[in-house]
C-alpha positions, 0 to 999 in steps of 0.5 A, a space after each residue: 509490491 515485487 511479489 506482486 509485480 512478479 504476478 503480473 508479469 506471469 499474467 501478462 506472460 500467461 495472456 500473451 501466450 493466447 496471441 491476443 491483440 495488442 490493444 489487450 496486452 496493453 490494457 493488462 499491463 496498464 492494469 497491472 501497472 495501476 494495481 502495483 501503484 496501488 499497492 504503494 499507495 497502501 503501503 505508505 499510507 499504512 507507513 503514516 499510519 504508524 506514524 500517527 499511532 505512535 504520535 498519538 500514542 506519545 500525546 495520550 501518554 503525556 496527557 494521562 500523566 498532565 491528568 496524574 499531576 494535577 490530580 496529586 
């Protein structure tokens, strides 16, 4: 997220050099704001994610060696 926050910032920077009006500075930077929360956002969700797996992962393991047992 900080690499891309840095991005935005150059973005941010590149325009105001354009001496655009103060209403266009804003919605730039409320864009760069809504994509970095986005980015977080997409982190986490992937942090959960693994989460999941590794929850599922361990269920799947169990229930193969439940299967194993009651097989022999």
């Amino acid at each position: 997220m900080e690499q891309t926050m840095k991005k935005m910032e150059k973005w941010v920077f590149e325009i105001k050099k354009h001496n655009p009006s103060e209403e266009v500075i804003n919605v730039v930077e409320e864009i760069c704001i809504y994509a970095g929360k986005q980015e977080q956002r997409m982190k986490e969700a992937e942090g959960r994610l693994a989460l999941f797996r590794q929850f599922f992962g361990e269920l799947e393991k169990e229930l193969l060696k439940e299967d194993s047992d009651l097989k022999h």
